[in-house]
N, C-alpha and C positions, 0 to 999 in steps of 0.2 A: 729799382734794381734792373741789372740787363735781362732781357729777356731771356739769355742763354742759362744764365744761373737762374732765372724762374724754373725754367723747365728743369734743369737740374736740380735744383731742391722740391720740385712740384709744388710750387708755391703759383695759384693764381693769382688775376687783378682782384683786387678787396680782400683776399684772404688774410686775417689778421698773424702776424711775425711776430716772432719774438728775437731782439737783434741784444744779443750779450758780448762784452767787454771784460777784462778786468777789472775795471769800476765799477761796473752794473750792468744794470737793463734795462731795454725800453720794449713798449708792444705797441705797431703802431700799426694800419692795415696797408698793403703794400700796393706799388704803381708800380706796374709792367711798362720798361720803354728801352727804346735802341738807342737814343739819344746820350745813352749812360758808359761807356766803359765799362766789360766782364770784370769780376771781382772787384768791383766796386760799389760800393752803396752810399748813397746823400739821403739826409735826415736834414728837414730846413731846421733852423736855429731859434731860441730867445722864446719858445712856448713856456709858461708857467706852467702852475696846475690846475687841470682843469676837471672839477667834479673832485677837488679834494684830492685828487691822482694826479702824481707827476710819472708817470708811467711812459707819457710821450717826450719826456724832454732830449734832446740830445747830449745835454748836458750829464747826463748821468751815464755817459759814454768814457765821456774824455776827461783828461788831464786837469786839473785844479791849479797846477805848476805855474809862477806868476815869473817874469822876467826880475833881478833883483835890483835894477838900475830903475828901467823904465814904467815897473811894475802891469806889462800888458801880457795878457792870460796868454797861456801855451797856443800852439796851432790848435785848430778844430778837427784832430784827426787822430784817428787810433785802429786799431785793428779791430774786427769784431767779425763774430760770426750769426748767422740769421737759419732761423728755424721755421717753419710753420708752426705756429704755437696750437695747441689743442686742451679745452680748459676742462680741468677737471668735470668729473659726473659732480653735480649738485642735486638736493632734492630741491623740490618746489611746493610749495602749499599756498592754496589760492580760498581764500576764505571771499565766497560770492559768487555768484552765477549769471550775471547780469551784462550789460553792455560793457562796461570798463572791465572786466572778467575776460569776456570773449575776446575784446582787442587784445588786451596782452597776451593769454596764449596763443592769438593766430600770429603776432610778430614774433613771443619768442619761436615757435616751431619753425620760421622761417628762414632762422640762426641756429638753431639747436633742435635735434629730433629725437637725441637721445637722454637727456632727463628728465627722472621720473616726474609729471605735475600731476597733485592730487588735490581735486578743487572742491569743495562742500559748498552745497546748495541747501538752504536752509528750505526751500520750497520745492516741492516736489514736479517743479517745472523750469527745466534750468533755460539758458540761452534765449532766452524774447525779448520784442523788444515791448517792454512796458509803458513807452510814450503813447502806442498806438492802442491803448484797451478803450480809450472811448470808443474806437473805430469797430472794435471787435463787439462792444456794446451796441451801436446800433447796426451790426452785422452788414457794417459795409467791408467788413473784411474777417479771415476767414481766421481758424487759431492759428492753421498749417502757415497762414501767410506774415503772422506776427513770430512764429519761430526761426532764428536767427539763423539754426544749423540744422540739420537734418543727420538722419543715423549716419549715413554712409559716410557725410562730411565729419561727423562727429569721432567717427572711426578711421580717418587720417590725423587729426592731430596728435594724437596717440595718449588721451590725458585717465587719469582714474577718478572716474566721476560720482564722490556720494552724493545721494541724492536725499532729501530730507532728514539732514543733518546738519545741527549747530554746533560752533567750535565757543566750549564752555571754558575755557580758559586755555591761556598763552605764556610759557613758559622761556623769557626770551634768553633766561643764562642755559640751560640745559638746552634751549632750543627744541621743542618738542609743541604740540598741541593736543588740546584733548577734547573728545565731539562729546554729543550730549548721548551717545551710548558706552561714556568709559573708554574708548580705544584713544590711545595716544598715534602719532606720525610725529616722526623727526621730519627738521627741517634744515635747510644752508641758507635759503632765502622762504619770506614769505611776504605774501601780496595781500592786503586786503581792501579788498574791494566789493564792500555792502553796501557801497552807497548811501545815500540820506533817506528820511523820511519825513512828509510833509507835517508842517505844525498845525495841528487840531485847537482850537480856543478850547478853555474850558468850558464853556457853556455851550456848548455845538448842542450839548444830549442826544447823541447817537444811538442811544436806546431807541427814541421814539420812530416809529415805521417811517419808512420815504428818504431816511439819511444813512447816507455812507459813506467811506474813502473809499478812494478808487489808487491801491498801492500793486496790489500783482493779480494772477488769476483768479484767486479763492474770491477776494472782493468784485470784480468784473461778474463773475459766476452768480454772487448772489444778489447783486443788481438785477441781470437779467431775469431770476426768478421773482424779483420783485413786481419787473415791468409785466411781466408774462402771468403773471396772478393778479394785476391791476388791470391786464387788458388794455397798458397805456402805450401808446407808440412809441417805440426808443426815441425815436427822432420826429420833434412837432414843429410846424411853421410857427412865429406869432407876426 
């Protein structure tokens, strides 16, 4: 669109539009240019659907109207007007606390700052990165340096953080979830991102002293009071 009717509608470059017809709508994110003719707008042609959404097509602008001799479709042109589109509040509920947890709310907030996300951490240590506990095991690194975010960064993203709480059941016609103290949260979208968990053979016998997973802090923690009541060095040459 021209640059002049950006400014006039305060529509920025990438701000996502909402461009309505008579026939429909499309929502597409917009290109700021001078190259365009004022009160004009071009939507390129012939996109399907993409992500199941034909939400982009131009086609859902114009005319259906077929010549009746030649039978070739009407001009590709119609009137319409353009909005900055602004999308509903939705809630958010993010079941996980982990690395795929932390990415998605740092990109969503970077599109949206005002819906509520409320994330449950089933472990009373959210946002680390868990790849690096051997590292924290043999204290080649520190806890402060395996956590992901810090308070003050924690308090821009703007999320409601439980913290040692599981989500016991998922309600997906009502849309609601429920933690393991009874409290329900609605939801519009929800994420979950728990992650896996490594496979244990059955015969490992974890019982017996000297054996453990190494899945989040609590196991890290009691590693080291193993090594530390062995008197054995985290870390040995052979």
């Amino acid at each position: 669109m021209n640059s002049v009717d950006a400014y006039i509608d305060k529509v920025k470059e990438g701000d996502v539009v909402e461009i309505k017809s008579k026939n429909g709508v499309v929502r597409v994110r917009a290109k700021i240019s001078k190259n365009i003719r004022e009160g004009v707008v071009f939507l390129p042609m012939h996109w399907g659907k993409q992500l199941q959404n034909d939400l982009n097509r131009a086609n859902n602008l114009t005319f259906t109207r077929l010549d009746p001799q030649s039978k070739e479709p009407d001009f590709k042109y119609t009137t319409v007007s353009v909005k900055k589109y602004k999308k509903p509040q939705e809630k958010i509920v993010v079941i996980g606390a982990g690395a795929a947890a932390f990415r998605f709310i740092q990109n969503y907030r970077e599109h949206n700052e005002q819906d509520p996300i409320h994330v449950f951490s089933k472990e009373p240590y959210p946002f680390y990165n868990r790849v690096l506990l051997p590292e924290y095991v043999t204290e080649e690194l520190t806890w402060e340096q395996l956590q992901k975010i810090k308070e003050q960064e924690l308090k821009k993203l703007k999320i409601n953080l439980h913290i040692g709480l599981s989500i016991d059941k998922i309600d997906p016609i009502k849309q609601l979830v429920l933690d393991s103290e009874g409290n329900e949260y609605p939801f519009d979208k929800l994420i979950m991102a728990t992650g896996s968990r490594a496979f244990v053979p059955k015969d490992a016998q974890l019982d017996l002293p000297g054996r453990f997973t190494m899945r989040n802090k609590t196991d890290a923690d009691r590693f080291k009071e193993y090594l530390n009541s062995t008197n054995l060095a985290p870390e040995t040459n052979t």
